[in-house]
C-alpha positions as a printed Julia matrix, in Angstrom:
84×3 Matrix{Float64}:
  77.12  123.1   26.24
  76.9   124.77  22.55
  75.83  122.41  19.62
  77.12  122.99  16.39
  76.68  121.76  12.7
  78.6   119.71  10.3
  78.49  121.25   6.79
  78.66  119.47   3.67
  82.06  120.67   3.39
  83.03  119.22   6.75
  83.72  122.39   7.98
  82.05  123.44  12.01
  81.55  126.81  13.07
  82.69  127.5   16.71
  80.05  129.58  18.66
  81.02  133.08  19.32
  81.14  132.79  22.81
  84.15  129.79  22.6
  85.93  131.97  20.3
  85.9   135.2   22.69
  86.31  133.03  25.95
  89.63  131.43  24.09
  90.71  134.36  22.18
  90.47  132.51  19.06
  90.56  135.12  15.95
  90.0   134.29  12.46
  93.15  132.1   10.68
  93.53  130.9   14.39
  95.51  127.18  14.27
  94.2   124.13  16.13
  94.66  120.75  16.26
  92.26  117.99  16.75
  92.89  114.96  18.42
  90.47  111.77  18.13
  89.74  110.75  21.67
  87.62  107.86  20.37
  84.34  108.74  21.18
  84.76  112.74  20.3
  87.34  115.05  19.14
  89.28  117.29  21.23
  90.03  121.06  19.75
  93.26  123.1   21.32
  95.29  125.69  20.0
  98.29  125.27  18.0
 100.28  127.26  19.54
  98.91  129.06  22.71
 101.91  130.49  24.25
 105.39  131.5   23.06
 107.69  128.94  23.52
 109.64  129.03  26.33
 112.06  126.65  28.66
 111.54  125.0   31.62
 113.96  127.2   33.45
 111.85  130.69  32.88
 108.85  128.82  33.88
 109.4   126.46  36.82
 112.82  126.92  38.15
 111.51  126.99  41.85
 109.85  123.28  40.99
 112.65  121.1   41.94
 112.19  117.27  40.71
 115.4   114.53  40.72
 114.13  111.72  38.75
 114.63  110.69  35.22
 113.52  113.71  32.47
 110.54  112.44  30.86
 110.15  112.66  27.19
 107.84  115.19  24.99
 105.94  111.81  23.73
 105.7   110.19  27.53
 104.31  113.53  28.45
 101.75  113.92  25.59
 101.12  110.12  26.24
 100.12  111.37  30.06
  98.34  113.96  29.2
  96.26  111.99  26.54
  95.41  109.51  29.02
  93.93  112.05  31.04
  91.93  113.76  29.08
  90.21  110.45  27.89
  89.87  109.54  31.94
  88.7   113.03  32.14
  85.72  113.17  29.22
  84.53  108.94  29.48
């Protein structure tokens, strides 16, 4: 666990370590989503962008595509079950 400090500015340094583990250099983007009780930091844009045949053509699935907001809906519901 690494504590940090809110400045008057509302600006948070992120400890050396997180930012070597992560890669993160300086001018780095990230977005911040409220969770409720916390926030939860992630990269912009951590990998190029890519489509789902260069990346999981050998998964096969049959049901109904689900959408980029039912997925991020998903994923936000585990993170919260994740970090309660």
């Amino acid at each position: 666990m690494h504590t940090m400090k809110l400045s008057s500015k509302g600006q948070v340094i992120i400890p050396k370590l997180l930012r070597d583990t992560h890669h993160w250099e300086p001018g780095q983007e990230l977005l911040a989503f409220d969770m409720g009780d916390g926030i939860l930091i992630k990269p912009k844009k951590p990998f190029p962008e890519t489509d789902i045949n260069q990346v999981a053509s050998c998964l096969k699935y049959s049901g109904k595509a689900k959408t980029l907001a039912e997925i991020e809906e998903a994923i936000g519901r585990g993170v919260q079950e994740t970090f309660k």
